[in-house]
N, C-alpha and C positions, 0 to 999 in steps of 0.2 A: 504493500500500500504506500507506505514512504517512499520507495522510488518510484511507483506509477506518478505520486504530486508530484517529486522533485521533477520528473521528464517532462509532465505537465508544463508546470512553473518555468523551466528552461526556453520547452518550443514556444511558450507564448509572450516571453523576455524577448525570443531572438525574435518572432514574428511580428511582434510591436514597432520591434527598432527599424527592419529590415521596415515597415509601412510607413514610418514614419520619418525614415530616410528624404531629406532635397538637400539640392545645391546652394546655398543662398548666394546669388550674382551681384547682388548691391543692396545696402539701404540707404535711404532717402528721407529725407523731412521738409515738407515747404508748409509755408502758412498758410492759413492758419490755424498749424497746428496738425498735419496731417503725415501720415508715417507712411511709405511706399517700402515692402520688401518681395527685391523681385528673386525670382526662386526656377530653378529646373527640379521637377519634381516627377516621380514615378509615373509612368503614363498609367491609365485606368478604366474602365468602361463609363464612358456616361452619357445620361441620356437628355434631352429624348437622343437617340442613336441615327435618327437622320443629318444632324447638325454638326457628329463630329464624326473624328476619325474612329475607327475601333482600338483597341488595345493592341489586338494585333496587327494593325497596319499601322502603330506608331512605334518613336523611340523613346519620349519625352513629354511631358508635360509642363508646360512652358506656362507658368503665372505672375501674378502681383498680388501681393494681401497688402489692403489700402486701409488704414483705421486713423481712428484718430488719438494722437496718444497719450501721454500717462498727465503729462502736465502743460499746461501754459496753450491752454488751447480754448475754443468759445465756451464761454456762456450757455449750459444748456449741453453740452455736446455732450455723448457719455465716453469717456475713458476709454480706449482700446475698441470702440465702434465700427462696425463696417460703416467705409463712406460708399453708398449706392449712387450710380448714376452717370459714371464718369465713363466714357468712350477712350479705351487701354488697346493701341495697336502695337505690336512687335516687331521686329526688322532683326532676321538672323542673316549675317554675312558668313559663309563659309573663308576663313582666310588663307587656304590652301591653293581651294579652286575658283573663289569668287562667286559662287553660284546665291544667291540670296532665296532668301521665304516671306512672305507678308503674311503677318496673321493680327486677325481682329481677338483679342481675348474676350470672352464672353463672360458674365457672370456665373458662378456655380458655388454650388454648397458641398459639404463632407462632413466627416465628423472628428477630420483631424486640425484642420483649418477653419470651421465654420467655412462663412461666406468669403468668397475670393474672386479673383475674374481670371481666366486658363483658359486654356486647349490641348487637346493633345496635337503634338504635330512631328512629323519625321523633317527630320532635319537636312538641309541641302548640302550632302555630303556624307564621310564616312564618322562614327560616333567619337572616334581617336583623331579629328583633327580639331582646332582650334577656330572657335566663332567669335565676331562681334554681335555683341545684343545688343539693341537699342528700344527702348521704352518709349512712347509718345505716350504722353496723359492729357487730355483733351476734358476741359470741364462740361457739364452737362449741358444738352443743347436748351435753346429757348423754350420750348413746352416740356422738358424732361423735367425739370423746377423750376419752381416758385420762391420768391425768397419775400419774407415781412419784413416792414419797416426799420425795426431796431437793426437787422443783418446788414440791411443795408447802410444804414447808417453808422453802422459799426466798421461793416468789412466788403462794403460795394455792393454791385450787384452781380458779381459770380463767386461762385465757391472758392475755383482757385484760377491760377494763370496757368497756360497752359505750357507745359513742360517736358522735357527730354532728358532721357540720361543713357548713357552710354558706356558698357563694359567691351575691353578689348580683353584677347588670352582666356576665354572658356573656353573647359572640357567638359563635355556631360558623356565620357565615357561609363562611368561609376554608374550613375545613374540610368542614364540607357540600358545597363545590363541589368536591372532591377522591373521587377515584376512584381504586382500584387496577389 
């Protein structure tokens, strides 16, 4: 019985870690007050399953977890919040062979991330060579929000400016070879 829990206890230590395995590619913070961590993370089935790739036709899942964070942030905001509503495209350069990918991140839920925005997507090129990521964050269009008076008197009338960041020197071989 003691070694059936111990094995137990073990495979669900390593299968935890092995799920909860990403890359983290950069973190970010612009005002006001919002935290950008962008991340290569295990690819994974999701649905609906017309919208994305499958798990088997990817390498990768490519996101951003957008929140708002711990301090010095609005009035009202909650602490570590998803911020909803933001238009998050990707730009993968392969820097080997030049070949690029465009991807729209979309919004999605888990239960390791909560709310996040990703994709799965295969990458242009071999998992062992080296990419630039690039991040566009684009704040929410005209009818996607609404902002009341104090916001704007406060902090304008958009959520944020619209922003870019960019990692040269990724690997998502590690990653890639991981499977849920």
């Amino acid at each position: 019985m003691k070694v059936t829990l111990l094995t137990f206890l073990i495979a669900f230590i390593y299968s935890f870690s092995t799920v909860a395995e990403e890359l983290v590619i950069g973190i970010e913070r612009i005002e006001p007050g919002i935290i950008f961590i962008f991340e290569g993370a295990i690819k994974d089935t999701i649905y609906p399953s017309s919208l994305h790739l499958t798990e088997k036709n990817s390498q990768i899942h490519i996101e951003a977890r957008v929140n708002w964070d711990s301090k010095n942030i609005p009035k009202g905001a909650v602490k570590g919040g998803f911020i909803p509503y933001l238009h998050i495209t990707s730009k993968i350069v392969n820097e080997t062979n030049g070949l690029i990918s465009f991807i729209d991140l979309l919004p999605h839920i888990n239960l390791i991330d909560n709310f996040h925005y990703a994709r799965n997507i295969y990458l242009p090129g071999a998992i062992t060579d080296t990419y630039t990521v690039t991040f566009d964050i684009h704040p929410p269009q005209y009818l996607d929000l609404s902002f009341h008076n104090d916001w704007v008197l406060n902090y304008g009338d958009k959520l944020l400016e619209k922003s870019s960041f960019s990692y040269s020197n990724i690997n998502f071989e590690k990653i890639a070879k991981l499977s849920r």
